[in-house]
PDB file of N, CA, C and O in Angstrom:
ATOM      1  N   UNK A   1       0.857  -1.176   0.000  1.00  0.00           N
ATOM      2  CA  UNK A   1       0.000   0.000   0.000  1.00  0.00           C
ATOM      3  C   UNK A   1       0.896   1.229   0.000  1.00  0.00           C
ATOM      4  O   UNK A   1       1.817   1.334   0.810  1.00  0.00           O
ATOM      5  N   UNK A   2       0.604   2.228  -0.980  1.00  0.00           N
ATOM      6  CA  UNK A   2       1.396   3.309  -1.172  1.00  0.00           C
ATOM      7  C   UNK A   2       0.554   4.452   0.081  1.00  0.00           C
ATOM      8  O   UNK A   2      -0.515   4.261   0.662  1.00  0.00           O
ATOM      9  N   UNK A   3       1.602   5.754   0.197  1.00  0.00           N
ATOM     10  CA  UNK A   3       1.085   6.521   0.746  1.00  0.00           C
ATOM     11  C   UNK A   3      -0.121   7.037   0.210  1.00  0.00           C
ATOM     12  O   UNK A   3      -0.940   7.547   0.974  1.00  0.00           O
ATOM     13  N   UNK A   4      -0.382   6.952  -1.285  1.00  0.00           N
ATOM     14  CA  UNK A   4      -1.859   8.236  -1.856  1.00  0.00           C
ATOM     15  C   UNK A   4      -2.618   6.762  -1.578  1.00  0.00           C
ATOM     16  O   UNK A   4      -3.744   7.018  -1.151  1.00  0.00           O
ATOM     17  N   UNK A   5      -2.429   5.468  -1.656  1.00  0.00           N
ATOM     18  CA  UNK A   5      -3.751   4.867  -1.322  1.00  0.00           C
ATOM     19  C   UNK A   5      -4.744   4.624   0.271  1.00  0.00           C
ATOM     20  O   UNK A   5      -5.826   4.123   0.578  1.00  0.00           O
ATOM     21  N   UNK A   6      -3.379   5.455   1.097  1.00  0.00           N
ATOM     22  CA  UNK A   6      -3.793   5.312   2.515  1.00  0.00           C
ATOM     23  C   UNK A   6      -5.518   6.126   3.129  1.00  0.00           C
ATOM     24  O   UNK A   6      -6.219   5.904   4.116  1.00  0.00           O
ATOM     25  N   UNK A   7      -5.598   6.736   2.393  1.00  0.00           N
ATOM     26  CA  UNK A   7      -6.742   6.987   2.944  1.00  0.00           C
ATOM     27  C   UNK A   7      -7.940   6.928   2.196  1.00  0.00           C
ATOM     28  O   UNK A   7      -9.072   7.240   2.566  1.00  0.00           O
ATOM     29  N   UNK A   8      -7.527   6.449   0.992  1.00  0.00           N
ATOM     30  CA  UNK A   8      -8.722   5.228   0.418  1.00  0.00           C
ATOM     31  C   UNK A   8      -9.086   4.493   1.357  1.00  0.00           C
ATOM     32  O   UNK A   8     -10.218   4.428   1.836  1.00  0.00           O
ATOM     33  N   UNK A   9      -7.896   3.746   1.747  1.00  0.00           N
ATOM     34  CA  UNK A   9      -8.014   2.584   2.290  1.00  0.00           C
ATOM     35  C   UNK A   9      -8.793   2.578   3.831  1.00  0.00           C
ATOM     36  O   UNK A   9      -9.349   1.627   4.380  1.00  0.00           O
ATOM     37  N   UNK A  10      -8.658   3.726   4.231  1.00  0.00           N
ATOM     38  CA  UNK A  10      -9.264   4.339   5.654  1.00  0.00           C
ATOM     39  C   UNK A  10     -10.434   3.966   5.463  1.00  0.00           C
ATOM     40  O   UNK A  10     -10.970   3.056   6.096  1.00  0.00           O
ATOM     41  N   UNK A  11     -11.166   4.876   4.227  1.00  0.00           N
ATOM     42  CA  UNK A  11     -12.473   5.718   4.262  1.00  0.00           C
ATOM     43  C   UNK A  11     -12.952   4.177   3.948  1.00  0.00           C
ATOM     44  O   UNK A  11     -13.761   3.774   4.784  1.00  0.00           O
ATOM     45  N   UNK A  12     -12.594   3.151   2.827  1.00  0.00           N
ATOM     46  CA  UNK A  12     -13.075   1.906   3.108  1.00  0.00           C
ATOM     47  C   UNK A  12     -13.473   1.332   3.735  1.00  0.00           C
ATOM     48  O   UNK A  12     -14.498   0.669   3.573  1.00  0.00           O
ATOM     49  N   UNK A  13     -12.482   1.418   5.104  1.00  0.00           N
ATOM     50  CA  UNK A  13     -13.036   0.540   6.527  1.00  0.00           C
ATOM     51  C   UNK A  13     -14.049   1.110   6.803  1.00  0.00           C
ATOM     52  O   UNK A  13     -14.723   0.440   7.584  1.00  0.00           O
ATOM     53  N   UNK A  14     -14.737   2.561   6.387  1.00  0.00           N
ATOM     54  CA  UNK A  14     -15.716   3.390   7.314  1.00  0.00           C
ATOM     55  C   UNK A  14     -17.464   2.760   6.768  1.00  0.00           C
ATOM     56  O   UNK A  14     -18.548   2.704   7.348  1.00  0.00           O
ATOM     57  N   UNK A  15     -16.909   2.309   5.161  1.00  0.00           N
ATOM     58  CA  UNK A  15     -18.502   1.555   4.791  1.00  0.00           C
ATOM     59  C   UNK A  15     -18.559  -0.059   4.737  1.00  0.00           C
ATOM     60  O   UNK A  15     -17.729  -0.966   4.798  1.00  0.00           O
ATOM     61  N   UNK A  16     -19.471   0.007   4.643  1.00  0.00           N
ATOM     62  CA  UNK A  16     -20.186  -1.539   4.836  1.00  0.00           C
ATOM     63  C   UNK A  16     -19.679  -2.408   3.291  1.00  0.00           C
ATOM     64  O   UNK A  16     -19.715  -2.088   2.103  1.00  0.00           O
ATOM     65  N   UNK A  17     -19.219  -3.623   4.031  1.00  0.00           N
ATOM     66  CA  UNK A  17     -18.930  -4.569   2.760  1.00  0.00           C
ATOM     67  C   UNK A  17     -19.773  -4.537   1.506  1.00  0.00           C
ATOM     68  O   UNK A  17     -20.892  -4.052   1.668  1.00  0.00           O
ATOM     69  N   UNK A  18     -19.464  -4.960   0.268  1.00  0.00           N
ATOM     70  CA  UNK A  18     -20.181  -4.882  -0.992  1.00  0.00           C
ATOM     71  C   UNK A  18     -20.810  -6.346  -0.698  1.00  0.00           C
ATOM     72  O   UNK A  18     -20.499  -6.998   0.299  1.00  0.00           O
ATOM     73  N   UNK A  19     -21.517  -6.686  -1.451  1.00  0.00           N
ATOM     74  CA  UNK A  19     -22.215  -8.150  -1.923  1.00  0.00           C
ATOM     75  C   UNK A  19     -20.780  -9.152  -2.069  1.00  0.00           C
ATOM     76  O   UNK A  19     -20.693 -10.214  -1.452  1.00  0.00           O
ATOM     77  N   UNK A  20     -20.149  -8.855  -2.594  1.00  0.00           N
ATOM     78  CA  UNK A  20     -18.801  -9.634  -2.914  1.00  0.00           C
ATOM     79  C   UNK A  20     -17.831  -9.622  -1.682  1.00  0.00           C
ATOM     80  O   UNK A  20     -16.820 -10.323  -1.692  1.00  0.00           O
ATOM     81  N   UNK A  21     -18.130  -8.869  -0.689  1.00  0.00           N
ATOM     82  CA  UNK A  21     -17.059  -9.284   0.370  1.00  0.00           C
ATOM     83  C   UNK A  21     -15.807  -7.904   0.530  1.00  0.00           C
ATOM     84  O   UNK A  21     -14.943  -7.646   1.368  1.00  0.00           O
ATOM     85  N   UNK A  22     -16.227  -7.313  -0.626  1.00  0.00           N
ATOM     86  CA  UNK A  22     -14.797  -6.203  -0.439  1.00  0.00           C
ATOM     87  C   UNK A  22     -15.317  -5.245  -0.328  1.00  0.00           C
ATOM     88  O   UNK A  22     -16.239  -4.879  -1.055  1.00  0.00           O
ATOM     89  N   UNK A  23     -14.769  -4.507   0.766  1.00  0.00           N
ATOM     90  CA  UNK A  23     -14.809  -3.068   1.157  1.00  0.00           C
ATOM     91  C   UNK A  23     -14.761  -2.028   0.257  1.00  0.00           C
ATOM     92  O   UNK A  23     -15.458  -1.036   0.470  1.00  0.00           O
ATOM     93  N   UNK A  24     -13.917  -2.105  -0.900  1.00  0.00           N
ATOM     94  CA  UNK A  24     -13.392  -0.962  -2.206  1.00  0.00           C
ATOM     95  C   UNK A  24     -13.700  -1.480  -3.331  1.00  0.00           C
ATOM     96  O   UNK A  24     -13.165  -2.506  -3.751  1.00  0.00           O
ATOM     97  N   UNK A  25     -14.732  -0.736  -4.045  1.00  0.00           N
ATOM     98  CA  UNK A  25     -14.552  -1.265  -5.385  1.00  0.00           C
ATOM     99  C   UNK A  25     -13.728  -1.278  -6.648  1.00  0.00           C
ATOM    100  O   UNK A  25     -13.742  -1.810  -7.757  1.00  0.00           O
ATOM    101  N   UNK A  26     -12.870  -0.280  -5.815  1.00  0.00           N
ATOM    102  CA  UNK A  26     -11.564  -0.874  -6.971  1.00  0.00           C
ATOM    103  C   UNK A  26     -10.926  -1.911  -6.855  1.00  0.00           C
ATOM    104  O   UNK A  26     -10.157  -2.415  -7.673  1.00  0.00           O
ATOM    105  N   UNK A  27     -11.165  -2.207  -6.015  1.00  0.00           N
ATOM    106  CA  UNK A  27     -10.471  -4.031  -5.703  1.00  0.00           C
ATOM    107  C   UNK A  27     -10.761  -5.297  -5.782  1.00  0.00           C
ATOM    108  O   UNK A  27     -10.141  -6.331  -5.535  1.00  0.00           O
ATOM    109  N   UNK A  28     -12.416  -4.907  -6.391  1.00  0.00           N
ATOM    110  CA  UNK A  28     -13.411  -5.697  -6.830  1.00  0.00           C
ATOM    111  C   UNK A  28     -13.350  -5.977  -8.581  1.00  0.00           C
ATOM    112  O   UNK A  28     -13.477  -5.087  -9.422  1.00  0.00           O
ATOM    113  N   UNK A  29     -13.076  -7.751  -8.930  1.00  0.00           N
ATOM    114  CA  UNK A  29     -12.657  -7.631 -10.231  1.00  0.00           C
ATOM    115  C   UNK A  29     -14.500  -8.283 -10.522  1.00  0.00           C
ATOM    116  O   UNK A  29     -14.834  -8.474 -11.691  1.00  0.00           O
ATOM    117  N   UNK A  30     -15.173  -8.465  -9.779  1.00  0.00           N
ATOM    118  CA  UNK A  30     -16.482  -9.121  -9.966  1.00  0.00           C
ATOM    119  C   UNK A  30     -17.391  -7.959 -11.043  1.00  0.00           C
ATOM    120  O   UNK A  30     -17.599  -6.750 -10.942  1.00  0.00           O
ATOM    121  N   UNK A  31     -17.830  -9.103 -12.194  1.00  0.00           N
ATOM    122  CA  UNK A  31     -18.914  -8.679 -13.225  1.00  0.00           C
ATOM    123  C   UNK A  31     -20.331  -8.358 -12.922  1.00  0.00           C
ATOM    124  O   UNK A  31     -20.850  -9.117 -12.103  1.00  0.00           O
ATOM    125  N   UNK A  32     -20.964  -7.549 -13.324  1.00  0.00           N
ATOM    126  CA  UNK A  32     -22.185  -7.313 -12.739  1.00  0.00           C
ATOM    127  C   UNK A  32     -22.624  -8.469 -13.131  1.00  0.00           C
ATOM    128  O   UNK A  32     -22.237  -9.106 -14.111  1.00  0.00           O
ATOM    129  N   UNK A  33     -23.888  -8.911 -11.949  1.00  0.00           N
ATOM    130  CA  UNK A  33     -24.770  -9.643 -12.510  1.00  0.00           C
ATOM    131  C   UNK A  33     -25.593 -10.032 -13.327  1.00  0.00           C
ATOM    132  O   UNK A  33     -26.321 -10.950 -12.948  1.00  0.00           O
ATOM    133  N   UNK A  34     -25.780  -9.513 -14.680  1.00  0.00           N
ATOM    134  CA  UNK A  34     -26.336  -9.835 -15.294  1.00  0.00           C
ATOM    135  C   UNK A  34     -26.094  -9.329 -16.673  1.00  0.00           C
ATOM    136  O   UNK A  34     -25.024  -9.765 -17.100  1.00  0.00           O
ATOM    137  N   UNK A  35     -26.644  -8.651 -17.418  1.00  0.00           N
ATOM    138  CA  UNK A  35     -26.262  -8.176 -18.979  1.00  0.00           C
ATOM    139  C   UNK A  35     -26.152  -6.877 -18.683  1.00  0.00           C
ATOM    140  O   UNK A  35     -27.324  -6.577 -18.458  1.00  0.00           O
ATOM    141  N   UNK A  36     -25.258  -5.523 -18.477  1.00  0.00           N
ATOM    142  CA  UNK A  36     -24.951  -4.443 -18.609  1.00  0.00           C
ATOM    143  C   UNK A  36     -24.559  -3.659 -19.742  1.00  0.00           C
ATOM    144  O   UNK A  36     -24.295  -4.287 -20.767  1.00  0.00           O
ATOM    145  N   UNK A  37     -24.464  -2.347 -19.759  1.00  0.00           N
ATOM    146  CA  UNK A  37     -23.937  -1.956 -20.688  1.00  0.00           C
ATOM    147  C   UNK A  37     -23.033  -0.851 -20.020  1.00  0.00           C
ATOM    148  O   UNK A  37     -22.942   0.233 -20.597  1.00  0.00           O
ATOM    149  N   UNK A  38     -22.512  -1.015 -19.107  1.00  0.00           N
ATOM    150  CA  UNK A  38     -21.151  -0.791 -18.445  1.00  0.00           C
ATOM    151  C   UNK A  38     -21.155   0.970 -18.831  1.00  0.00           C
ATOM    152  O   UNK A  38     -20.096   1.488 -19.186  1.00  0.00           O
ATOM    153  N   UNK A  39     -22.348   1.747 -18.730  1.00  0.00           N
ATOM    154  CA  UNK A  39     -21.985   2.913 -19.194  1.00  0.00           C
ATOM    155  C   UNK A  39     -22.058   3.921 -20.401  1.00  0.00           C
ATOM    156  O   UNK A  39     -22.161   5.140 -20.537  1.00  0.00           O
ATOM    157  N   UNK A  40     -21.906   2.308 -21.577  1.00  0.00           N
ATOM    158  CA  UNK A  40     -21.550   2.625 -22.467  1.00  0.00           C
ATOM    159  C   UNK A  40     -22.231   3.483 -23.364  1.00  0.00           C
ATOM    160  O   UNK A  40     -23.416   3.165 -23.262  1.00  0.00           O
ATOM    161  N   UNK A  41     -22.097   4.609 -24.377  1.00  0.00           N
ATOM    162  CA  UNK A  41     -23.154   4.850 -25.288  1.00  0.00           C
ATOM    163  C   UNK A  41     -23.211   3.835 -26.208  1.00  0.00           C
ATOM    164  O   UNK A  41     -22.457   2.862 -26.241  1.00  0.00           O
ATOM    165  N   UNK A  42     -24.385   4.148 -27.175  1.00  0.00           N
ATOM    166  CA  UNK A  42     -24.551   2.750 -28.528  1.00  0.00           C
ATOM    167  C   UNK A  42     -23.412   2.702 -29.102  1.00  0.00           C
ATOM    168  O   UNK A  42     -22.908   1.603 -28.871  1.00  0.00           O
ATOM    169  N   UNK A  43     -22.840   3.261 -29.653  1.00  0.00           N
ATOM    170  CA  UNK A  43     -21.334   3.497 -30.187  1.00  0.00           C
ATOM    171  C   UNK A  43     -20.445   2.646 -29.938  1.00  0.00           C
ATOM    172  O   UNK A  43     -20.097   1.576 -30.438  1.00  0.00           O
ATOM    173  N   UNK A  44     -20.026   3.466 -28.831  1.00  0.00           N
ATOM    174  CA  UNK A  44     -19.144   2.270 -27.751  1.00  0.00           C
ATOM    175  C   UNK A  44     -19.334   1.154 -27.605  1.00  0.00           C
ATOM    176  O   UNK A  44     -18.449   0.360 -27.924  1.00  0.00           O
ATOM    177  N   UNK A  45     -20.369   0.771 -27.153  1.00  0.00           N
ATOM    178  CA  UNK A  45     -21.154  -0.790 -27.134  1.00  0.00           C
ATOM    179  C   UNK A  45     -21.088  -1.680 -28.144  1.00  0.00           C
ATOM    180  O   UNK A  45     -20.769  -2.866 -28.059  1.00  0.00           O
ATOM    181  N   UNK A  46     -21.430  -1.013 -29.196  1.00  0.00           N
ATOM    182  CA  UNK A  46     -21.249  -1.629 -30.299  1.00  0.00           C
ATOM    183  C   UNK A  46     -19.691  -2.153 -30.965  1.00  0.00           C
ATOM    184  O   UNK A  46     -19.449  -3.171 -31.613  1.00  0.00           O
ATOM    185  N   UNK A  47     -18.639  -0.885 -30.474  1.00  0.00           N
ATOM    186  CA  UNK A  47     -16.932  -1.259 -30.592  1.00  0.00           C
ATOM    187  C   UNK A  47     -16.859  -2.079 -29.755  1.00  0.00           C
ATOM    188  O   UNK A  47     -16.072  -2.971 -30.072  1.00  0.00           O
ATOM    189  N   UNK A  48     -17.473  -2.255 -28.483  1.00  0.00           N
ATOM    190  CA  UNK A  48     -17.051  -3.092 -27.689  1.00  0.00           C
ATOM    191  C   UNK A  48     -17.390  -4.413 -28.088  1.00  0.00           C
ATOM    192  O   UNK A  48     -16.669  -5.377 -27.829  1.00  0.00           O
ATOM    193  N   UNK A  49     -18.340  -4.482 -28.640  1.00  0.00           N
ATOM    194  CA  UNK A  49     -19.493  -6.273 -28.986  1.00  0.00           C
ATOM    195  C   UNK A  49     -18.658  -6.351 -30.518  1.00  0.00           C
ATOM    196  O   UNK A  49     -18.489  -7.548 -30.749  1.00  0.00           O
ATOM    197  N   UNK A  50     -18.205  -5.696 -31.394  1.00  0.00           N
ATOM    198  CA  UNK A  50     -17.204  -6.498 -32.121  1.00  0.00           C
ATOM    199  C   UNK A  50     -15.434  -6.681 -31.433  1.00  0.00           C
ATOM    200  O   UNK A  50     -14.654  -7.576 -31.760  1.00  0.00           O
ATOM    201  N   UNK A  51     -15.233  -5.873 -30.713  1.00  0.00           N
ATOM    202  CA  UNK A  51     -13.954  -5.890 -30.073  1.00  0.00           C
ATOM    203  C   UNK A  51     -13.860  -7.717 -29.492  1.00  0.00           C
ATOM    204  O   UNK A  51     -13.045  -8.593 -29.781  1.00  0.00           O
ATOM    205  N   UNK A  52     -15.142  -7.739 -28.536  1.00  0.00           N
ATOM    206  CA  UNK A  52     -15.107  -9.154 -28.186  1.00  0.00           C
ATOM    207  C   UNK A  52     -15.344 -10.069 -29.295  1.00  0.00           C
ATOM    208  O   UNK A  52     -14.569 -11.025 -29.258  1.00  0.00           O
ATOM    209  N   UNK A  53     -16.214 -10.088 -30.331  1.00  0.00           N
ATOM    210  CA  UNK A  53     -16.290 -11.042 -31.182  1.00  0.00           C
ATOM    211  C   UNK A  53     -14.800 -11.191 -32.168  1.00  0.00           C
ATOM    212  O   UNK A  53     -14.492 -12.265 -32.685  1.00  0.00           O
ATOM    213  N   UNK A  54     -14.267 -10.384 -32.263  1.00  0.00           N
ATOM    214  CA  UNK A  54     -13.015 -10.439 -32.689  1.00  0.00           C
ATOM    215  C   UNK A  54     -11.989 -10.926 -31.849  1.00  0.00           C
ATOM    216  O   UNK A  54     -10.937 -10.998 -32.485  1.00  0.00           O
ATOM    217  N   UNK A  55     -11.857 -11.336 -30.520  1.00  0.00           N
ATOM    218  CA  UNK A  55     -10.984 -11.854 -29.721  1.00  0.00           C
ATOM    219  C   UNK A  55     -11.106 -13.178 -29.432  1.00  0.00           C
ATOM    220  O   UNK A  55     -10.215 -13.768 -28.821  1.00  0.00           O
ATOM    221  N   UNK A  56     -12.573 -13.970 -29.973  1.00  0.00           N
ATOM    222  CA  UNK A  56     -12.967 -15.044 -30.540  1.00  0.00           C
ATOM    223  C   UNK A  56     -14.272 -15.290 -29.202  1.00  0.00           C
ATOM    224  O   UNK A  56     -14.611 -16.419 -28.847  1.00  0.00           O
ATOM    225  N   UNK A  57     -14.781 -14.185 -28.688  1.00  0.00           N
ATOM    226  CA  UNK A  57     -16.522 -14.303 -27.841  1.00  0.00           C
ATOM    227  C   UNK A  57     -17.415 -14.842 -28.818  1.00  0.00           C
ATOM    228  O   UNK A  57     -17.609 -14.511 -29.988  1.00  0.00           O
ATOM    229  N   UNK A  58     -18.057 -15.979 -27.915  1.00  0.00           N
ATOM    230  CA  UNK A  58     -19.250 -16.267 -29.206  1.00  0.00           C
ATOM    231  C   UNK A  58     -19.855 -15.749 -29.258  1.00  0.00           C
ATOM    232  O   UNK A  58     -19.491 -14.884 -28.461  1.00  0.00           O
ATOM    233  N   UNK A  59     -21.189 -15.294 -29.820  1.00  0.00           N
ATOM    234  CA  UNK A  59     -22.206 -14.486 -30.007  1.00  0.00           C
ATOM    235  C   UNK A  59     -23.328 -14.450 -28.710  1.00  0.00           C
ATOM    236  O   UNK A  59     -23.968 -13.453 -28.376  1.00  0.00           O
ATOM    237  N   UNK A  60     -23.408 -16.069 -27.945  1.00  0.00           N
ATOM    238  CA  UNK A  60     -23.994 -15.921 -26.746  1.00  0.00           C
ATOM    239  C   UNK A  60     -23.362 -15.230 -25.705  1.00  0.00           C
ATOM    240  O   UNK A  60     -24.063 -14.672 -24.860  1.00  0.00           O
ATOM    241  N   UNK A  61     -22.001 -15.178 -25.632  1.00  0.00           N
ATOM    242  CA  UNK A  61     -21.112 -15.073 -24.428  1.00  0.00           C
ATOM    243  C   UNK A  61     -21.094 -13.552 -24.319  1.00  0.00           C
ATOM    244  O   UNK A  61     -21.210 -13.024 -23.213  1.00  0.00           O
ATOM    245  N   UNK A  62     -20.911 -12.619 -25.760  1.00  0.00           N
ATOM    246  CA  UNK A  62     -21.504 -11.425 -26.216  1.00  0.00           C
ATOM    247  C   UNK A  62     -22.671 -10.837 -25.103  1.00  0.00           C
ATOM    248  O   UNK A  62     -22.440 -10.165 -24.097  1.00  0.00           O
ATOM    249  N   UNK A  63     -24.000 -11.309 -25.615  1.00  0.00           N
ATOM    250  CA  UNK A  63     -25.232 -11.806 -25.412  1.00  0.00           C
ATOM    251  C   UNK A  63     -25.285 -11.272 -23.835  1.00  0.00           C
ATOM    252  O   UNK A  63     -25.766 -10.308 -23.240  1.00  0.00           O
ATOM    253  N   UNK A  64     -24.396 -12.637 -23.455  1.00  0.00           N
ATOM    254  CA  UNK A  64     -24.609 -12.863 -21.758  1.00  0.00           C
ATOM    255  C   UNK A  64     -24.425 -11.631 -21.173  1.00  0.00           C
ATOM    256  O   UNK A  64     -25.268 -11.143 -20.420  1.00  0.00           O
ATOM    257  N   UNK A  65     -23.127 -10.951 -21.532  1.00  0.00           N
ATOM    258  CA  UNK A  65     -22.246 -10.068 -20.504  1.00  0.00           C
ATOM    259  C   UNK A  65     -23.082  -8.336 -21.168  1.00  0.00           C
ATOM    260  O   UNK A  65     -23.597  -7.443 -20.496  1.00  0.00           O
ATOM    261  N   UNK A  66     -22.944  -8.414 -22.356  1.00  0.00           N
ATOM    262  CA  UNK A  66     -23.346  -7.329 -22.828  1.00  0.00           C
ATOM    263  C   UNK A  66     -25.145  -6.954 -22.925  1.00  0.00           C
ATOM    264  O   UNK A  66     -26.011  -7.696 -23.388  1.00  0.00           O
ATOM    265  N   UNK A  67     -25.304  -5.751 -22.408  1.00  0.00           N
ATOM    266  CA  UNK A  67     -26.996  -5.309 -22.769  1.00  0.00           C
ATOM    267  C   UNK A  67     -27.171  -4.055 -23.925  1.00  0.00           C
ATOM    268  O   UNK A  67     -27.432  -2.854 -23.862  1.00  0.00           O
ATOM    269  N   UNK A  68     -26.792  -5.309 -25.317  1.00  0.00           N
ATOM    270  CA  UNK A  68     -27.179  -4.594 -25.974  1.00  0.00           C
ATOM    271  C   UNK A  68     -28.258  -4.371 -26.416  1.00  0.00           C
ATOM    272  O   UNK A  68     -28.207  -3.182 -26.731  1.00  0.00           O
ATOM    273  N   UNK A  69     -29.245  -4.753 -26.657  1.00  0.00           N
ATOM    274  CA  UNK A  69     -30.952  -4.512 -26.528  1.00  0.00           C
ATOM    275  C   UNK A  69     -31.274  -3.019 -25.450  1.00  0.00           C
ATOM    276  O   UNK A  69     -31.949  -2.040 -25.772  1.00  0.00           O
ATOM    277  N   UNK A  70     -30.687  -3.206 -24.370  1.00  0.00           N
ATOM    278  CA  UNK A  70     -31.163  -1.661 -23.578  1.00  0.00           C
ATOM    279  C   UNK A  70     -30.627  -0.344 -24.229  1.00  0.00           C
ATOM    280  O   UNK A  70     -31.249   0.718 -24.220  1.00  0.00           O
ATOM    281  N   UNK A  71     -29.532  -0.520 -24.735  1.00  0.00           N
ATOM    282  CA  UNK A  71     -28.529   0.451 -25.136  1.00  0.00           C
ATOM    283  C   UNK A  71     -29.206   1.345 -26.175  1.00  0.00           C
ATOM    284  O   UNK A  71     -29.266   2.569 -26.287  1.00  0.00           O
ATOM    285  N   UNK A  72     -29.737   0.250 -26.958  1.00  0.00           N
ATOM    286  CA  UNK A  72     -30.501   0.628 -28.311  1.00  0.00           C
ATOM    287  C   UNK A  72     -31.616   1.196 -28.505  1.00  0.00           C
ATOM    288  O   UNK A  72     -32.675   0.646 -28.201  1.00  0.00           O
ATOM    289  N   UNK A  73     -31.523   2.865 -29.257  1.00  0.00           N
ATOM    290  CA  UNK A  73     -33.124   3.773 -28.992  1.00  0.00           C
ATOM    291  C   UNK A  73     -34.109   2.996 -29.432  1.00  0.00           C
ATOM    292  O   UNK A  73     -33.908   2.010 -30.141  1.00  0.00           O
ATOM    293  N   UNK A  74     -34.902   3.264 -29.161  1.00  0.00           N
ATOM    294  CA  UNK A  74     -36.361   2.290 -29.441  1.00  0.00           C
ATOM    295  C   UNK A  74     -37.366   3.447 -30.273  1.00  0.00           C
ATOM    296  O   UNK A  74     -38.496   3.129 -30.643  1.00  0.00           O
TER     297      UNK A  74
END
């Protein structure tokens, strides 16, 4: 632990554990539960859902992790 992370690391102890057990969520490598779109605009989402299909994601695995259906104006 460096000195600039020391009082991250404080203010951590001061809240209540996550669902996963860790105090900080930067230290948390856990995927949301279910299909997200991490933020993303359609754009992005869309670089991102060929980025993975190009790294060899199948189209379900895509599917699973990614919410691309919400992303998308209706």
């Amino acid at each position: 632990m460096t000195l600039g992370t020391m009082p991250r690391w404080r203010a951590a102890l001061r809240t209540p554990s996550l669902p996963c057990g860790h105090r900080d969520p930067i230290f948390c490598i856990t995927a949301p539960s279910g299909p997200s779109t991490y933020s993303l605009d359609v754009t992005q989402l869309a670089a991102e859902r060929a980025r993975l299909l190009a790294a060899g994601w199948t189209p379900a695995e895509v599917t699973e992790r990614l919410a691309t259906r919400q992303a998308m104006p209706a």
